[in-house]
N, C-alpha and C positions, 0 to 999 in steps of 0.2 A: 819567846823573845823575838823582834821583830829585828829583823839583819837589816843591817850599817848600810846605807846607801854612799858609793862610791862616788857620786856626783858632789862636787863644791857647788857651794853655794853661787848663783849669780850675784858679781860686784854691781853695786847701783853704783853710774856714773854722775858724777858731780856734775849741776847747771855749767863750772867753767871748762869740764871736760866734752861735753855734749858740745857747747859752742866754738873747742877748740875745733872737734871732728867736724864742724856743720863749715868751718872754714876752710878747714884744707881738703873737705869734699868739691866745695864750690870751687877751690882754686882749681884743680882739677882740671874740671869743666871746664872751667872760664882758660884754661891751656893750651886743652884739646881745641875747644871751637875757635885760637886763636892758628894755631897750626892746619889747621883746614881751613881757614879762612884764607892764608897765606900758602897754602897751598894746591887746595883742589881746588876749591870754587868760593865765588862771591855772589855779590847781588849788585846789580847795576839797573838805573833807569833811565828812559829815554828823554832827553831832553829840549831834542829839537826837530825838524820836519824833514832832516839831509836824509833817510832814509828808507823815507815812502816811496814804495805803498811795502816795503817789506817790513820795515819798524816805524809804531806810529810816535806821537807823542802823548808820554804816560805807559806804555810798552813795562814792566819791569821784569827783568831777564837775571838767569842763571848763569851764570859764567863760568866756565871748567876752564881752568887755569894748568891742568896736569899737561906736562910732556912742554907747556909753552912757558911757562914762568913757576920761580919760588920764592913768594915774598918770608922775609925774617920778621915775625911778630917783633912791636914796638919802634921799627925802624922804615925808613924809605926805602931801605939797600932789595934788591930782588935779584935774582939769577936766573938767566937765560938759559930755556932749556933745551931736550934734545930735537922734538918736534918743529917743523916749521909749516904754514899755512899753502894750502891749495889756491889753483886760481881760483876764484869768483867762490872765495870763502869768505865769508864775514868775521871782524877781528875787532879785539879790545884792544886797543893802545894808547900810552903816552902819547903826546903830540908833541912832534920829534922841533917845533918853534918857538916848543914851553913845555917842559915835564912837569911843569908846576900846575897847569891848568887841569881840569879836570877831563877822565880822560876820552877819549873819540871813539865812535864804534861806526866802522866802514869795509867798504868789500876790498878785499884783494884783488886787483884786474891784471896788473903786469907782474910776473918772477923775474926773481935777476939773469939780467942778461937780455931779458925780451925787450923789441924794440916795439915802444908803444905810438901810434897814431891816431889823433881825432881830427878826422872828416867825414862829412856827408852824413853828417848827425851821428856818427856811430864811433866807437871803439875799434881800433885794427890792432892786432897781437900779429909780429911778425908778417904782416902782409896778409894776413885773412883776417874777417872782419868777423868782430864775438858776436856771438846768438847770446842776448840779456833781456831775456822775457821781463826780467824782474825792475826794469828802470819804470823811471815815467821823466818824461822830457827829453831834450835830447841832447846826445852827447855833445857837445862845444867846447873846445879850448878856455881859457882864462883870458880875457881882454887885459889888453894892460890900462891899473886900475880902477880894474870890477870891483876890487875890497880895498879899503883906506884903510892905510895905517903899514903896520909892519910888511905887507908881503907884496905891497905896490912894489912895481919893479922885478917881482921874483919868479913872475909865471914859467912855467915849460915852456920851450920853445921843440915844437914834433917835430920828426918823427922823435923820440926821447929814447934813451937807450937804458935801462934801470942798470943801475950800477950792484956792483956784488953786495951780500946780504942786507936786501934794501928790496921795498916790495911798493907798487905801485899801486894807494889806494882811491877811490872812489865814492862818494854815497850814492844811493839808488836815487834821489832824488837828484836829476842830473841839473838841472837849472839851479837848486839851490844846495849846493854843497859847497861847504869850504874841503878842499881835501887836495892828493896831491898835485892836482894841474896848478896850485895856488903858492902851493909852500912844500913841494918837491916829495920824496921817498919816504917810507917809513923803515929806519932800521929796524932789522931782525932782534934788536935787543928791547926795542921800542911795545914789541909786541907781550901782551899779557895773557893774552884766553880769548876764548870764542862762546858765543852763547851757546846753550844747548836746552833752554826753554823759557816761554814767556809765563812767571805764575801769577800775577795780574797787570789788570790794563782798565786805565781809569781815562774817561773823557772828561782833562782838567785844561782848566788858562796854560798856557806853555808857563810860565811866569813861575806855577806850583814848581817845575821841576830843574828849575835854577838851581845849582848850588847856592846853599846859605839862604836860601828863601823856605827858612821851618814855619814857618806860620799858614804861608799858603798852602804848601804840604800837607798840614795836618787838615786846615780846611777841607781839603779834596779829599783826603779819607776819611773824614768823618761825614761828607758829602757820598760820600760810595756807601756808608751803610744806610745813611736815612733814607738815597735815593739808589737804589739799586741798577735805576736804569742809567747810572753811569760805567758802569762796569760794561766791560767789552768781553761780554761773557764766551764767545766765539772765541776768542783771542786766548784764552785762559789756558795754559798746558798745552801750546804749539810747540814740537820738540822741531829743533833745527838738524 
């Protein structure tokens, strides 16, 4: 006689049981990658010239968001976290003249408290003048209106004293940066993450990386596989 196998038989799941599992697998996922999203890191690209020669434009960069912000999947709301930024660190931020706008990526030059100066082309932090290998141009005040529109009227007037949690930023590209000599401090709440690497870099029309310009977008990437030699292959995995 041949002994009784203790094993049941495997249940065959039903086509609506399979496609319940295949959805609540995927929500899952689709959870998780919403909670790292909002809170370790994103993906951000560059979209204008304020930070040459250190980001160019087409730049796209990894954002670590830990220890400096935590956004709540589905929502605007985020939370200030414990970290705060180094001088002559580079930072993600709202733009403290519109949080609506999309957001601004520039160096930290002044901490609060430090009193900032621009003369003789340069930057002065409390009376000594910053060693910034990484500019190109020179450092200049804000003319009163150099930029039409909202922040005519609003420039620094130096030496400038940064006020408490509020940071004094700059792009590298000093002649063409909109930033704080223009439209003042960035609060500490303002701040979102820092990059921590570039994983590609495409030579497109500035125009591609407009917000809301998908069309050109897509051209420019479907222009990076046919034509390779758009790719800033150098650039590819620069950790900061």
């Amino acid at each position: 006689m041949k002994a009784s196998s203790s094993k049941k038989p495997q249940e065959k799941l039903t086509t609506e049981q399979k496609i319940r599992r295949e959805i609540i697998a995927w929500f899952w996922v689709g959870l998780v990658f919403l909670l790292i999203n909002g809170a370790i890191g994103q993906a951000r690209v560059i979209p204008s010239s304020s930070m040459e020669k250190t980001l160019l434009i087409g730049d796209h960069l990894i954002m670590s968001r830990i220890g400096y912000d935590a956004g709540i999947p589905f929502t605007d709301i985020h939370v200030p976290l414990w970290r705060n930024p180094k001088r002559q660190q580079i930072i993600i931020f709202k733009p403290p003249f519109d949080p609506n706008q999309p957001d601004y990526v520039k160096r930290v030059i002044g901490l609060p408290g430090d009193v900032v100066d621009i003369r003789e082309g340069s930057v002065w932090i409390n009376g000594k003048r910053l060693e910034e290998p990484y500019t190109t141009g020179r450092s200049i005040p804000a003319s009163p209106g150099s930029y039409e529109g909202a922040f005519t009227g609003k420039e620094r007037v130096f030496p400038f004293t940064v006020p408490p949690r509020c940071y004094f930023a700059m792009g590298d590209n000093r002649q063409n940066s909109l930033d704080s000599r223009f439209w003042g401090c960035v609060p500490r709440e303002n701040i979102i993450g820092t990059p921590v690497m570039i994983y590609m870099s495409l030579d497109a029309p500035e125009n591609a990386w407009q917000p809301g310009n998908l069309g050109a977008r897509f051209t420019a990437y479907v222009n990076g596989i046919l034509h390779p030699s758009t790719v800033r292959w150098r650039r590819l995995f620069h950790i900061f």
